[in-house]
C-alpha positions in Angstrom: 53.4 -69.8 2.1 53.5 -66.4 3.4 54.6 -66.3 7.4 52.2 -66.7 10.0 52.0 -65.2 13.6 50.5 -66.7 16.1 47.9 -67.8 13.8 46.5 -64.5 12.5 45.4 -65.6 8.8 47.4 -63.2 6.1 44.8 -60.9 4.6 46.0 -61.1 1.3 45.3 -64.7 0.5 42.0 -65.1 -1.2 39.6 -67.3 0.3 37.1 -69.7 -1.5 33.8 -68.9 -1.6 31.5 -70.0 0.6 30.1 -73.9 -0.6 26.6 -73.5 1.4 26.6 -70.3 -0.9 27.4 -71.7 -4.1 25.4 -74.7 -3.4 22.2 -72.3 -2.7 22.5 -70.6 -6.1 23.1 -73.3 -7.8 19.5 -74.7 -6.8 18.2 -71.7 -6.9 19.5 -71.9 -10.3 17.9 -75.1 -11.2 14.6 -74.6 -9.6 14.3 -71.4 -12.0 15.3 -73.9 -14.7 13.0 -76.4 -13.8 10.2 -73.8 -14.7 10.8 -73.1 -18.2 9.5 -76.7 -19.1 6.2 -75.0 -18.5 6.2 -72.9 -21.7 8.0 -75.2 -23.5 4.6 -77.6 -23.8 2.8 -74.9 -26.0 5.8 -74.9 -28.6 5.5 -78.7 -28.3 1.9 -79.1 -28.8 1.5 -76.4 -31.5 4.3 -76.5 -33.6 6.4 -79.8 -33.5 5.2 -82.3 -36.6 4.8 -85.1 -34.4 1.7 -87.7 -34.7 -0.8 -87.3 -31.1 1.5 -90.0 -29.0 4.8 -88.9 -29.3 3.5 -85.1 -28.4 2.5 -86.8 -25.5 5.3 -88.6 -24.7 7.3 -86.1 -24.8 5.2 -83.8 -22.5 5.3 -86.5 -20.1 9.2 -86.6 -20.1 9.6 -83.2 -20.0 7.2 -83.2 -17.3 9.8 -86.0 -15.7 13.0 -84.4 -16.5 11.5 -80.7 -15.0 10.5 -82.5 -11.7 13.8 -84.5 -11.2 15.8 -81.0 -12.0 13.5 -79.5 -9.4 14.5 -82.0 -7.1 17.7 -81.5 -7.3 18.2 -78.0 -7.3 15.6 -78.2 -3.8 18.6 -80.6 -2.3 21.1 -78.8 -3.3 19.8 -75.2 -1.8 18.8 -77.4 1.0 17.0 -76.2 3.6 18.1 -72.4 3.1 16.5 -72.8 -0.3 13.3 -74.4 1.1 12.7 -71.5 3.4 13.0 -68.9 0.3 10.8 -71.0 -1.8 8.5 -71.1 1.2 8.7 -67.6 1.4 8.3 -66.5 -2.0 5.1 -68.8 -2.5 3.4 -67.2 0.6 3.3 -64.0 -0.5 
């Protein structure tokens, strides 16, 4: 460890990156995920050979899976990631 004076940080130590950062991209990341479940029901519906049911089973736990992804990625961004989403659905 490089020597210290009087507690002035050495400038050539990298520092981490910032976790309320990383934690807001990440959700960001996962809310933008969370949408592509959305055009994912057409290629379900119109071209998987599955019997009436079990299309709409499936659309029902992709439905599932996209809101609990959602979820998360909106706790994870927390409440810097609410304001953006608040934002970006006013305008």
């Amino acid at each position: 460890m490089p020597f210290q004076v009087m507690g002035i940080p050495d400038a050539t130590t990298r520092r981490a990156p910032d976790v309320r950062r990383v934690r807001l991209l990440v959700g960001i990341a996962l809310i933008a995920v969370s949408f592509l479940v959305y055009p994912a029901y057409s290629i379900i519906i119109l071209f998987l050979p599955l019997s009436g049911p079990i299309k709409v089973a499936v659309v029902v736990a992709a439905s599932l899976l996209s809101w609990a992804v959602f979820s998360a990625g909106i706790f994870l961004a927390g409440e810097e990631g609410y304001n953006w989403l608040k934002r970006l659905w006013k305008r």
